[in-house]
N, C-alpha and C positions, 0 to 999 in steps of 0.2 A: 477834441483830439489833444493827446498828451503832444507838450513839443519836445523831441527828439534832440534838440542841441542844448546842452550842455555846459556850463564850465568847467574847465578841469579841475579850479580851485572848492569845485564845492565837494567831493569827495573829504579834500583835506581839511576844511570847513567843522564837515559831519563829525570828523574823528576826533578835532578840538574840542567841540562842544560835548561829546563823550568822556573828555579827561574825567575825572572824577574831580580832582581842585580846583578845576576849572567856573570859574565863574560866566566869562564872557569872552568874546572876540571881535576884535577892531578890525573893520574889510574899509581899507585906506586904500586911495587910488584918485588919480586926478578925476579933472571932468570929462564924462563922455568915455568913462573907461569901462563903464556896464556894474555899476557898485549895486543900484537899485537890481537890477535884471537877476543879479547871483541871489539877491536878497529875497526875491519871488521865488525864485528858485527852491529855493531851500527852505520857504515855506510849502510849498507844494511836496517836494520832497518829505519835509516833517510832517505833514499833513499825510501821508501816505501811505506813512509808516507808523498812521496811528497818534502820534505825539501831536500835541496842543501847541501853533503857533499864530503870534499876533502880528502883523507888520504896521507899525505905525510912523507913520513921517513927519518929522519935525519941522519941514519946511514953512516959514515963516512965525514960529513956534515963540513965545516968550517965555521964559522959564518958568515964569507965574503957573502959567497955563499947561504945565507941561505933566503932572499928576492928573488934570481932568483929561485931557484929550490920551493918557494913557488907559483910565479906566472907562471911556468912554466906547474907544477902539472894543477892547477885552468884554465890556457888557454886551455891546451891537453883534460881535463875532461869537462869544459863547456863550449866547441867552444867559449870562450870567447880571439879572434884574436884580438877585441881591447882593452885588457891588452895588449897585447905585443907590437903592434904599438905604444899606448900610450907612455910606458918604452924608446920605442927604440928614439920617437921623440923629449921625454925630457932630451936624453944624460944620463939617470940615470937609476941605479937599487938599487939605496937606499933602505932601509927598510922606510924612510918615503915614499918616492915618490913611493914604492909599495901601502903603508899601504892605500894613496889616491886613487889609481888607483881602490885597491878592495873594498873601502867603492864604488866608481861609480857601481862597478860592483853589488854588493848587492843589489843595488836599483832594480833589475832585480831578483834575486834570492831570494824563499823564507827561511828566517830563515838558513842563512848558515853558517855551522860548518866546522871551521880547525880541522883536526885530525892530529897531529902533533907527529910520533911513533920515539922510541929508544933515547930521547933525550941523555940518557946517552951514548950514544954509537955513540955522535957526538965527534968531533977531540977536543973540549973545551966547557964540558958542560955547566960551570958556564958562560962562555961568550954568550954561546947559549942561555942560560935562561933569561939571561939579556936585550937580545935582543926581546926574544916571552913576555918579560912585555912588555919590551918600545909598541911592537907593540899591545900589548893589552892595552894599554891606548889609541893606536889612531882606531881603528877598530870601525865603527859605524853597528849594526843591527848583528855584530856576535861571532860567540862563538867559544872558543878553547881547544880540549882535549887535552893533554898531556902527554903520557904516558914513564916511566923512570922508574929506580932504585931509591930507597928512598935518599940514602947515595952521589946520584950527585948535589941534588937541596936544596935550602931553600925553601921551600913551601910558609913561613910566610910573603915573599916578596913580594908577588901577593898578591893583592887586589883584592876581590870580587871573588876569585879563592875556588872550594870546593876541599877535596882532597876526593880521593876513593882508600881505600889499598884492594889489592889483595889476597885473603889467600888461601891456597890450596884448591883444589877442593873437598866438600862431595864425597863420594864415591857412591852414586844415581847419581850425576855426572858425575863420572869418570865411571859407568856401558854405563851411554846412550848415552857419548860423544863416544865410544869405539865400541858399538852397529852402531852406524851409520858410524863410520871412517874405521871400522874390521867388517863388516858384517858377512865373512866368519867365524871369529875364534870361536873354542868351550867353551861353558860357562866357562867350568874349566880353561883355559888359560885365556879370560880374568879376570875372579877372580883372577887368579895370578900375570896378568900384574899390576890391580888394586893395589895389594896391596905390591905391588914392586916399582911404582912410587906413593908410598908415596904422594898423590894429586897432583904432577904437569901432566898438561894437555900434556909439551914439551916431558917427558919421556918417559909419557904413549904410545904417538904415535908413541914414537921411537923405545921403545919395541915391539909394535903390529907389526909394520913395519918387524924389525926385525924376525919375528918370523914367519910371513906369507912368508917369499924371503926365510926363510931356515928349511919349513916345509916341511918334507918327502911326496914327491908325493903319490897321491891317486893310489893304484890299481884296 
């Protein structure tokens, strides 16, 4: 079953990634503000709509490694076997000689999006970021989100990059994300969950969670 909640930011999202000079966009926001969730999101969304999208996370990432674990996501997700032959035949796993591999592959997919989640929460962010320009100056036909903490990145360093911050969620929000996630709970607990996770979407569900595993069985 499709989930029915939403963020409002993915709308605006879609329409960035449309610009035409648009290269990529930065989805900034603290922790526990729903950066990954928007990022599903809008894979799903692309995915929907037809368009080729890869969600890969850099969580624990070393920048070394950060070409392989990108062609590796993109081969596993679009039976795309000849990236990996390619790679393996030219002795490399460069960040350039990836970067060529998936402009070939593009030619075959349409309009396809890197979703690129937790940069900050790779082993070296600034070296990570440094590396997802370089590769965004060489990427022909595609686009790249990026989602992080504000305080890991220089934003103003990317070129043709839009940013989108993240702010807590309306509380219309946090009702109907809680509705579909907590079907079972009663009004009055989520109003209280509501307004105990102060809009992040991470707490909200941790409370609900919570509270459903240690709520006194029904007699």
């Amino acid at each position: 079953m499709e989930a029915s909640f939403q963020r409002r930011e993915l709308v605006d999202l879609l329409h960035r990634l449309d610009t035409p000079d648009c290269r990529g966009v930065f989805v900034l926001g603290g922790p526990g503000i729903g950066k990954t969730v928007l990022l599903r999101q809008l894979e799903a969304e692309l995915q929907r709509q037809g368009r080729a999208a890869f969600l890969v996370s850099l969580r624990g990432i070393d920048v070394d490694d950060l070409s392989a674990r990108i062609v590796s996501e993109i081969t596993r997700l679009a039976g795309a076997f000849e990236v990996e032959r390619t790679i393996r035949a030219s002795g490399s796993d460069s960040l350039r000689q990836s970067s060529a591999v998936l402009n070939l592959v593009a030619e075959r997919l349409q309009a396809p999006v890197l979703l690129l989640d937790a940069l900050d929460e790779s082993r070296y962010p600034q070296r990570t970021a440094a590396a997802i320009e370089e590769l965004s100056h060489t990427l022909c036909g595609w686009r790249i989100v990026v989602a992080s903490r504000p305080a890991c990145i220089e934003v103003r360093r990317f070129v043709h990059f839009g940013m989108l911050q993240l702010g807590p969620l309306a509380e219309a929000e946090m009702l109907a994300m809680l509705r579909e996630s907590a079907p079972n709970l009663a009004e009055d607990v989520v109003g209280a969950v509501v307004r105990q996770a102060n809009g992040s979407p991470f707490f909200a569900r941790l409370m609900a969670r919570y509270v459903q595993n240690h709520a006194a069985p029904r007699r």
